[in-house]
N, CA and C atoms as a LAMMPS dump frame, in Angstrom:
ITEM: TIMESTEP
0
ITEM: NUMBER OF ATOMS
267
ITEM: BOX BOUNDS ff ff ff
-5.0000000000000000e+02 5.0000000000000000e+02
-5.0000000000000000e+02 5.0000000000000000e+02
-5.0000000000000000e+02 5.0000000000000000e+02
ITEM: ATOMS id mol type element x y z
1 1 1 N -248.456 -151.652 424.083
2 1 2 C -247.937 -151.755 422.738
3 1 3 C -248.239 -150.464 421.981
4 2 1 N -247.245 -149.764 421.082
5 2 2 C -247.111 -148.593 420.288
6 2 3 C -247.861 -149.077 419.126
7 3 1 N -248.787 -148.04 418.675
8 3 2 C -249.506 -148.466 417.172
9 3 3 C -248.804 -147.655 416.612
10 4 1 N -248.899 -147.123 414.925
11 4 2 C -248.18 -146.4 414.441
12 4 3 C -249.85 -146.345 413.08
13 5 1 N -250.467 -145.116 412.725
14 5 2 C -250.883 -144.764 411.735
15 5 3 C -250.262 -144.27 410.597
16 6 1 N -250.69 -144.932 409.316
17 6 2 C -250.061 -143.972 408.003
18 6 3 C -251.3 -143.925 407.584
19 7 1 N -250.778 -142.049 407.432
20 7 2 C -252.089 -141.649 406.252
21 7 3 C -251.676 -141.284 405.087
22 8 1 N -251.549 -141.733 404.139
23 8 2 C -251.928 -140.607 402.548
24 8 3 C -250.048 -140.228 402.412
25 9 1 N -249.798 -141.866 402.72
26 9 2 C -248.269 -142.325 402.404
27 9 3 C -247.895 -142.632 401.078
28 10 1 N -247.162 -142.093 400.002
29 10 2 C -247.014 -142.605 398.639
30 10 3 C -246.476 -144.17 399.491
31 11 1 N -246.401 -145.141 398.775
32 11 2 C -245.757 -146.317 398.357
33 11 3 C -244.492 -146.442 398.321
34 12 1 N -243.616 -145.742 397.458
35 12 2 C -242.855 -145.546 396.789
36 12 3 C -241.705 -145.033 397.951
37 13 1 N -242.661 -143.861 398.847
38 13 2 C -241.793 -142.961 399.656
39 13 3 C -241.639 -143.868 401.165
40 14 1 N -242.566 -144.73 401.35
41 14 2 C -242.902 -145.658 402.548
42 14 3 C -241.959 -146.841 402.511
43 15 1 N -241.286 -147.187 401.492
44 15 2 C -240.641 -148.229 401.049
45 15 3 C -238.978 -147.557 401.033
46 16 1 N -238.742 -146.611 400.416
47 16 2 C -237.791 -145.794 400.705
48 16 3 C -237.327 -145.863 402.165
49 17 1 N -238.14 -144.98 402.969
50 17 2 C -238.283 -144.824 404.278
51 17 3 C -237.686 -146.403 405.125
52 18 1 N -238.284 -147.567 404.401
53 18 2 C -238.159 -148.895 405.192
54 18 3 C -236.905 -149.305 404.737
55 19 1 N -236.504 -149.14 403.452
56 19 2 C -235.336 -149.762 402.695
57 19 3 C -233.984 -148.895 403.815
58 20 1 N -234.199 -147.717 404.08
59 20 2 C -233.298 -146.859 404.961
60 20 3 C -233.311 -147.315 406.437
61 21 1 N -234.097 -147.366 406.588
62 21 2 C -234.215 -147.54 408.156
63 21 3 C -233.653 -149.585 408.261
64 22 1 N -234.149 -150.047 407.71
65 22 2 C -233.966 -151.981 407.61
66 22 3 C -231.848 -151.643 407.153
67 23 1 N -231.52 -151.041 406.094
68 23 2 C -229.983 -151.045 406.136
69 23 3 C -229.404 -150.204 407.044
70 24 1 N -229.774 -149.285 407.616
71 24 2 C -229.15 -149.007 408.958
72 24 3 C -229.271 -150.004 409.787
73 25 1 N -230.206 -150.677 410.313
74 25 2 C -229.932 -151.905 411.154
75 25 3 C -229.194 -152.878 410.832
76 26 1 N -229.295 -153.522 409.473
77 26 2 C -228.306 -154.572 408.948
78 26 3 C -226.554 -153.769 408.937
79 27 1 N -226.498 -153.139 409.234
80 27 2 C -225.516 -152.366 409.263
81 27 3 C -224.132 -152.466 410.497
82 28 1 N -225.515 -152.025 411.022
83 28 2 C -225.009 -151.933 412.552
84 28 3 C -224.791 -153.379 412.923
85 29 1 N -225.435 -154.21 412.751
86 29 2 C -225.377 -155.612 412.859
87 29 3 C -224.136 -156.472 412.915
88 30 1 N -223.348 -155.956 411.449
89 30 2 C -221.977 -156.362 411.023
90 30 3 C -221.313 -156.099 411.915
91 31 1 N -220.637 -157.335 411.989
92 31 2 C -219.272 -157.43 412.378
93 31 3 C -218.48 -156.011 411.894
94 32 1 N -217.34 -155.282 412.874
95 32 2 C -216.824 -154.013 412.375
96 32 3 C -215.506 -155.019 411.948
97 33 1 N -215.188 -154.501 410.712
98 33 2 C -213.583 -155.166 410.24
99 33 3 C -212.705 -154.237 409.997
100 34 1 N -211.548 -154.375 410.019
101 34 2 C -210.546 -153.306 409.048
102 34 3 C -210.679 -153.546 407.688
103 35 1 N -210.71 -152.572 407.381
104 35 2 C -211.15 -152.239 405.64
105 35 3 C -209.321 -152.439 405.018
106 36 1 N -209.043 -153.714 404.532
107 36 2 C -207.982 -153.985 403.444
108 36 3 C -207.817 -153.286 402.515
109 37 1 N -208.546 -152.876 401.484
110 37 2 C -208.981 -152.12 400.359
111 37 3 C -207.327 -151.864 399.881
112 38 1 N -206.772 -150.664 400.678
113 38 2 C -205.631 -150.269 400.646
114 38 3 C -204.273 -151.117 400.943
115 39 1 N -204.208 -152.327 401.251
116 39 2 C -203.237 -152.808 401.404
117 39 3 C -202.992 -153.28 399.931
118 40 1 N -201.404 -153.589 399.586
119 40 2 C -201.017 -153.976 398.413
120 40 3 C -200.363 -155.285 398.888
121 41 1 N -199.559 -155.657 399.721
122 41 2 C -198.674 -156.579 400.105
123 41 3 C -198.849 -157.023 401.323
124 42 1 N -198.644 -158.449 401.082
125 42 2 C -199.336 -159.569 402.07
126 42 3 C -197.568 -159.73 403.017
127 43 1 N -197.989 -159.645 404.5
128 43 2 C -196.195 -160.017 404.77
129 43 3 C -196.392 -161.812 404.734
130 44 1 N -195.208 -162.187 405.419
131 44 2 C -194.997 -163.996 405.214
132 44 3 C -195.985 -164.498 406.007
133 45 1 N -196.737 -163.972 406.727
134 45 2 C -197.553 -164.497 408.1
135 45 3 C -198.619 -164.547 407.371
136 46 1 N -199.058 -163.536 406.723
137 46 2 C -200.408 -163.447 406.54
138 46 3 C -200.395 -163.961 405.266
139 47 1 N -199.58 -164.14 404.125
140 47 2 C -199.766 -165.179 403.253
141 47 3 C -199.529 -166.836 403.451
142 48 1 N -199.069 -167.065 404.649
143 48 2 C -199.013 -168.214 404.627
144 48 3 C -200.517 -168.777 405.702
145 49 1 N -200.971 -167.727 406.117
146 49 2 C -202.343 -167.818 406.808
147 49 3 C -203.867 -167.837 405.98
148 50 1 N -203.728 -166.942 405.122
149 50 2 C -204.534 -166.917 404.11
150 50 3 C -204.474 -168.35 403.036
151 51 1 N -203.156 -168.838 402.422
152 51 2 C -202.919 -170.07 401.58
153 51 3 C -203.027 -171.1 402.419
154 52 1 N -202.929 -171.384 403.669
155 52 2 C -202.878 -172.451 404.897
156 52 3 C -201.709 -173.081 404.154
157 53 1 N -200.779 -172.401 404.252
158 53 2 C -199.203 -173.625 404.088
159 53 3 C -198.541 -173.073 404.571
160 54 1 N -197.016 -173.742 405.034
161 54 2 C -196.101 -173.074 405.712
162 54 3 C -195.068 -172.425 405.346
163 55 1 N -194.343 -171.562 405.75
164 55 2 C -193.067 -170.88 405.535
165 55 3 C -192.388 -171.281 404.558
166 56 1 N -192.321 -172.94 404.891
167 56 2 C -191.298 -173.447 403.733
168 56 3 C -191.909 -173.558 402.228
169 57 1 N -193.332 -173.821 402.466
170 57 2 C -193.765 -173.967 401.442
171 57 3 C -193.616 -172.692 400.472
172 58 1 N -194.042 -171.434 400.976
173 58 2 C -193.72 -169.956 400.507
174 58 3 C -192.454 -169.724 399.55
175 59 1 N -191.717 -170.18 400.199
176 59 2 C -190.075 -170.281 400.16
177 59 3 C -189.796 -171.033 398.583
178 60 1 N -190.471 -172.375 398.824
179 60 2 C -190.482 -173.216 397.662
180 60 3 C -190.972 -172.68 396.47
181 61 1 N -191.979 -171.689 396.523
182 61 2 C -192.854 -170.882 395.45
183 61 3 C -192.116 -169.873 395.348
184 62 1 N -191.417 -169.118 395.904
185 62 2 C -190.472 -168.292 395.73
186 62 3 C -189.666 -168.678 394.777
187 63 1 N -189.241 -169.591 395.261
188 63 2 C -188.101 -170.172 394.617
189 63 3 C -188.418 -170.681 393.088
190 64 1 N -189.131 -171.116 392.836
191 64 2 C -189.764 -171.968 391.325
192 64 3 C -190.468 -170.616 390.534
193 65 1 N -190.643 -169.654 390.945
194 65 2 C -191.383 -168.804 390.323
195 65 3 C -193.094 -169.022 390.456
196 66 1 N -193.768 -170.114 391.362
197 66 2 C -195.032 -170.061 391.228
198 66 3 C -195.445 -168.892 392.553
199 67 1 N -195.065 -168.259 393.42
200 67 2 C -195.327 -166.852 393.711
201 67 3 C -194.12 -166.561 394.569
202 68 1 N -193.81 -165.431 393.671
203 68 2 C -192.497 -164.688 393.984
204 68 3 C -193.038 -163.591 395.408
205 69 1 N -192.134 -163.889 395.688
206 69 2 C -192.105 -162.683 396.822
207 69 3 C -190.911 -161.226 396.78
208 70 1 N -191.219 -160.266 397.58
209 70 2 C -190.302 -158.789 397.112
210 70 3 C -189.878 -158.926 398.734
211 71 1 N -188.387 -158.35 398.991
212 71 2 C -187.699 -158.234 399.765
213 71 3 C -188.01 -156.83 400.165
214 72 1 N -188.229 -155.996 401.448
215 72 2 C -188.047 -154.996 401.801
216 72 3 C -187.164 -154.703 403.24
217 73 1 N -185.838 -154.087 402.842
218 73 2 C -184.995 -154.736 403.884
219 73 3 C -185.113 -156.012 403.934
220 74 1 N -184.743 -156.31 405.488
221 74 2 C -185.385 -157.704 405.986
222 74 3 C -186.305 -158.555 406.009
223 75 1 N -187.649 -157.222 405.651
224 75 2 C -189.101 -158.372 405.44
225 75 3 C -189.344 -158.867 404.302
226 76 1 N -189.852 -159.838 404.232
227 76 2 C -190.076 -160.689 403.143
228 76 3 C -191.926 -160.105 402.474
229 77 1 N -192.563 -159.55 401.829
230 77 2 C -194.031 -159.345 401.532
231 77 3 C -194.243 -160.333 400.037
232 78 1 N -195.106 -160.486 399.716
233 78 2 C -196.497 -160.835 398.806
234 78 3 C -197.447 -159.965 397.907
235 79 1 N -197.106 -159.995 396.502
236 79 2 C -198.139 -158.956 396.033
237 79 3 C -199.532 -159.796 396.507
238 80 1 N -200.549 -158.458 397
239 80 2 C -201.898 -158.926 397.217
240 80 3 C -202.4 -159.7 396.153
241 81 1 N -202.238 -159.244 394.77
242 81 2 C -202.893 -159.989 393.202
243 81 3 C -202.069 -161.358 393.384
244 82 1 N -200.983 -161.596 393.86
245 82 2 C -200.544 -162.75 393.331
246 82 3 C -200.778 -163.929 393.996
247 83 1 N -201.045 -163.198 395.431
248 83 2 C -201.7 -164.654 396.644
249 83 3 C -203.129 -164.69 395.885
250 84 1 N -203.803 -163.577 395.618
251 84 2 C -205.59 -163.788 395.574
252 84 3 C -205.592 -164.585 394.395
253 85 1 N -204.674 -164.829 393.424
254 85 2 C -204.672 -165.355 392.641
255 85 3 C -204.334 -167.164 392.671
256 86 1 N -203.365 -167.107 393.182
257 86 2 C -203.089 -168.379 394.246
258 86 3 C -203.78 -169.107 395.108
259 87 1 N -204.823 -167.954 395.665
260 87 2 C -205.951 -168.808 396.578
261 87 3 C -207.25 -169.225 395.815
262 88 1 N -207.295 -168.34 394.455
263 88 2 C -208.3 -169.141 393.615
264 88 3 C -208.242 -170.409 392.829
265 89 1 N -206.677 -170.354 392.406
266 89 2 C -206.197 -171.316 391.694
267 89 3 C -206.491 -172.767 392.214
């Protein structure tokens, strides 16, 4: 077994030292994800995955005005604010 001596360690700087070294490990730990940050628009899949309802249901909210969706070409997207808003509701 490795001992480890501290001599004539401020407190302050020893705690530093641990606070750095303990979030590099919690770090590494995590799960790696893709960082969303930058996405603005949810397509039909992933808003109807995120709300757990189906296609039609989307469609129906489309339709009534309780969340509109934007046409691009052919794909159908989701403002990000308006599902996150929807999934709090």
């Amino acid at each position: 077994m490795k001992t480890i001596q501290l001599l004539n360690i401020p407190v302050e700087e020893f705690m530093k030292e641990m606070e750095a070294v303990l979030s590099k490990m919690l770090l590494d730990k995590l799960p790696k994800t893709k960082v969303d940050e930058e996405k603005f628009l949810y397509t039909r899949e992933e808003t109807s995955k995120l709300l757990k309802v189906s296609y039609t249901t989307l469609w129906k909210w489309n339709d009534d005005g309780t969340l509109p969706a934007q046409k691009l070409g052919k794909r159908v997207y989701y403002n990000k604010e308006s599902v996150i808003a929807r999934l709090n509701a």
